[in-house]
N, C-alpha and C positions, 0 to 999 in steps of 0.2 A: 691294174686293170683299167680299162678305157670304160667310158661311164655306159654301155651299154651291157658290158662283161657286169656291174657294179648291180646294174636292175637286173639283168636276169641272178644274180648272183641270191640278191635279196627274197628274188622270188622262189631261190633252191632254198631257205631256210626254212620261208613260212610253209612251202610245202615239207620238210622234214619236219617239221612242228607237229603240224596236220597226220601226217602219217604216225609221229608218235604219238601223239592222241590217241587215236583211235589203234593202236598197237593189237590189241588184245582183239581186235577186227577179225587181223588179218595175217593175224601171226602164223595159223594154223593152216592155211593156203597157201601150198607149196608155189604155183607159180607165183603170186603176186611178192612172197618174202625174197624167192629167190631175184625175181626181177628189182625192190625195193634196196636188197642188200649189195648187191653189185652197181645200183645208184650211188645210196649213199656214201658209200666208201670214195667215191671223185673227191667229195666235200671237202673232206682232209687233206687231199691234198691237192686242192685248188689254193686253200689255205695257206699249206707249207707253200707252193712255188706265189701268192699274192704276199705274201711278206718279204718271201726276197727278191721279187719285184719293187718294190717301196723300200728297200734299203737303202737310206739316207750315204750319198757320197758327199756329201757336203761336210760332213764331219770328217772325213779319210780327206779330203783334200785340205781341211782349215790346219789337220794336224801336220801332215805335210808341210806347208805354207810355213807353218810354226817352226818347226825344224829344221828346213833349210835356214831360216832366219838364224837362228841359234849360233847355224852351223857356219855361216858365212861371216856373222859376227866375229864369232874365237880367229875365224882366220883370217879376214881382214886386220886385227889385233897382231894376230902373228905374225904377218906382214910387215906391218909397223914395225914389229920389233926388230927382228929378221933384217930389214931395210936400216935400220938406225946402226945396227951391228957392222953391216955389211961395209956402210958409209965411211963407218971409223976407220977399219981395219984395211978398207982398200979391197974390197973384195969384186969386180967388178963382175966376175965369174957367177956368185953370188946373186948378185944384184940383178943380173939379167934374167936368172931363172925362177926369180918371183914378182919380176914385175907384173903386178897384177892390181887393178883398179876397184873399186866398189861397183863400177857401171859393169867390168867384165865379170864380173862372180855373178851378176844380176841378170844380163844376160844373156849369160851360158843357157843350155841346155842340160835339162838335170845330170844325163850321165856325164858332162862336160866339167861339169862345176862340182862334182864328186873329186873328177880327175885333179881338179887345180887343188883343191883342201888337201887330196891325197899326198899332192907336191909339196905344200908348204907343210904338211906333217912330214913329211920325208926328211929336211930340210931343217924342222926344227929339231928335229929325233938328231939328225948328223953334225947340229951346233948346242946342244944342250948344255952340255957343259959353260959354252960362251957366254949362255945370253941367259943367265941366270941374273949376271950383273944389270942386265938392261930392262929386267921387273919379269923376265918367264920362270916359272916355276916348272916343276916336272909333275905338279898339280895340273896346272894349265894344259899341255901338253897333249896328257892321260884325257882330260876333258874334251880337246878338239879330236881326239880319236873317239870319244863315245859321241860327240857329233855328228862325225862321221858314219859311225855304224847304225845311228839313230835314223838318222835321213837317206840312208841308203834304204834301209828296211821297208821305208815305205813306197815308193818308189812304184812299186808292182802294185801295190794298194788301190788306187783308182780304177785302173785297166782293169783289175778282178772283178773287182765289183760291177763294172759297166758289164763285163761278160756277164759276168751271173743277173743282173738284171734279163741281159737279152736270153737267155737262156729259159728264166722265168715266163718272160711274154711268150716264146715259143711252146713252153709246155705247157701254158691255162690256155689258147687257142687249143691246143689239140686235146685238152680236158673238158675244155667247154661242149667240145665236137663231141668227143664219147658221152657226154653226162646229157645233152639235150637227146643224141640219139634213140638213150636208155628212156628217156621223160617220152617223147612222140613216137616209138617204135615198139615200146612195150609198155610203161608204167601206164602212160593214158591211152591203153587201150583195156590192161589187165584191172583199169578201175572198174570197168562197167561190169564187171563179176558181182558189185556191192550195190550197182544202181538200184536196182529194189530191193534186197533183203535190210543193206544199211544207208538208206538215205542220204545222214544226214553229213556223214561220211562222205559221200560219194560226192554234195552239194558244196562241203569244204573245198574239197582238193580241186574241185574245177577252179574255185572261187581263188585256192593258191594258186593255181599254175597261170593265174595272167599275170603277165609282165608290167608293174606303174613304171613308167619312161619320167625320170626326175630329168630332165632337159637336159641342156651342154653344157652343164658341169661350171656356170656361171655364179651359182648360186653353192657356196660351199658349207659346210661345218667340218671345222680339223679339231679332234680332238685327240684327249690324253690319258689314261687311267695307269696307275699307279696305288701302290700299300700303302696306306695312310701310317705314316710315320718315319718310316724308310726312304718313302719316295721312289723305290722298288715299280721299276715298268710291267704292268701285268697284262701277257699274251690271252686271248682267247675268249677275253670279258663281250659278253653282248649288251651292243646296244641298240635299245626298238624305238622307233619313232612312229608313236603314234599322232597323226593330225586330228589338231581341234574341229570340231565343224560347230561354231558359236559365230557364225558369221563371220569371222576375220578371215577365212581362206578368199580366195576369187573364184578364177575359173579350172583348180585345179580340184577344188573342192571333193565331186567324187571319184577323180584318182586315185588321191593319199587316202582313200580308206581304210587300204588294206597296211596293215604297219608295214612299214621299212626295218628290216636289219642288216647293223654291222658287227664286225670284229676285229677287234682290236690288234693288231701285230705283233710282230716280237720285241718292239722297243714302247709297248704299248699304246699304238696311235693308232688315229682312224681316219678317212675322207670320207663324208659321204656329203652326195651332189642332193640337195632335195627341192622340190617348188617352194615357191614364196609361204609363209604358212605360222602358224605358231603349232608347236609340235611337245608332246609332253614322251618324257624322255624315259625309258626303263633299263637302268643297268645293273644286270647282275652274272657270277658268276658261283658256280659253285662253290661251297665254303666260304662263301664270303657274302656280307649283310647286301640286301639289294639296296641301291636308291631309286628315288624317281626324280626327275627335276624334270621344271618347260624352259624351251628354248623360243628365241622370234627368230627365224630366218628374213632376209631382204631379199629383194633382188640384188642380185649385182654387190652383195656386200660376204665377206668371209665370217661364220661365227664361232667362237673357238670357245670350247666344250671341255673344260681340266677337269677330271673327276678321283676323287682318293677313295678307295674301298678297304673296309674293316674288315678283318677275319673273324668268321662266327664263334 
């Protein structure tokens, strides 16, 4: 989510807060349920498409990286041998069809450098027998084939994920569109049904539906929750940031009044952009023991927030 997606995001929570508060309001007023329940339902899945948005490719590319490694090694290796073989015996036939350098494996382009390993597995598979004496085993061999199929595999891995990312951004734009529609076309108009019978109700939910603007996203907190013990990544866990007002804030002071909330993703992590501030932290998820900690936000600095939770 881009950090204005992030504030209005924060601001659908503490309005769902607010409305389940006071539930028992409003439960029994067919417009206002019907309008509330066709809201809330975006939530979920702003959710499911903002996680896989934030699906880490950095991982799918290091394993990749990792594996061509592997895979270029055994064959370079096999090369050597292959080469040393060829030399003996006069094979010049041989010789020609594996010349291949550490610079050209590195080089290649991935389906290219699939194709060169696929050669020298061809190559050793059709001298196996020979170059047994020259230190290859049919251990070896077997292993530059699971190389092979190793680093092939991934290959599609990046691209997917970049699709599914763009895929994500297209569908929380067009979620954002229906869930505000639902907030300015009906929820905040169907409040004013409770402006005088339920006050204080009615004085909440103006109070959530304004937007706090946490700036351009210079000022971060990355955090992590996870099972204490396991190390187990836990989706779904909130966390509320409420600001100090003990004089340490500046001039964002009465912005951050209203708390900030996040959630946590599917590999259990979180961004949120907030002003300068010291912020006391509330995380809890059902079944499991709440914490509270304070954090200092900087300017201009990243603050990272690991949290382990107990099950009740």
């Amino acid at each position: 989510m881009n950090i204005n997606q992030e504030d209005k995001f924060s601001m659908y929570y503490v309005v769902k807060n607010t409305c389940e508060k006071y539930q028992t309001t409003w439960t029994a007023n067919a417009v206002f349920a019907a309008t509330y329940n066709l809201w809330v339902a975006k939530i979920p899945l702003i959710e499911t498409n903002r996680d896989a948005q934030i699906l880490e490719t950095t991982g799918i590319t290091t394993d990749k990286t990792a594996k061509r490694t592997s895979m270029t090694d055994k064959t370079l290796f096999m090369i050597n041998r292959l080469q040393s073989y060829a030399n003996v015996v006069n094979n010049p036939e041989l010789l020609e069809s594996i010349k291949y350098s550490a610079s050209d494996l590195k080089k290649s382009r991935d389906t290219d450098v699939v194709g060169i390993c696929n050669t020298i597995l061809a190559k050793a598979n059709a001298n196996a027998a020979a170059i047994v004496t020259y230190g290859v085993t049919a251990a070896m061999i077997t292993e530059l084939q699971a190389a092979i199929t190793a680093y092939s595999a991934t290959l599609a891995k990046p691209k997917a994920a970049k699709s599914q990312t763009k895929t994500a951004t297209e569908n929380l734009t067009k979620l954002f569109k229906e869930a505000d529609e639902l907030l300015t076309k009906r929820l905040d108009l169907d409040i004013e049904l409770f402006k005088t019978s339920k006050p204080d109700f009615y004085s909440q939910y103006k109070t959530a539906r304004i937007i706090i603007p946490t700036g351009g996203g210079a000022t971060s907190v990355l955090g992590s929750v996870s099972l204490a013990g396991s190390g187990e990544p836990l989706k779904g866990v909130s966390f509320t940031f409420v600001a100090e007002t003990n004089g340490m804030m500046k001039a964002a002071a009465t912005e951050t009044a209203k708390p900030i909330v996040k959630k946590s993703a599917d590999k259990g992590k979180f961004r949120a952009s907030l002003p300068e501030n010291t912020y006391k932290v509330i995380v809890e998820k059902i079944g499991y023991k709440k914490q509270e900690v304070t954090i200092t936000v900087a300017n201009g600095e990243t603050t990272n927030l690991n949290i382990e939770l107990e099950k009740n």
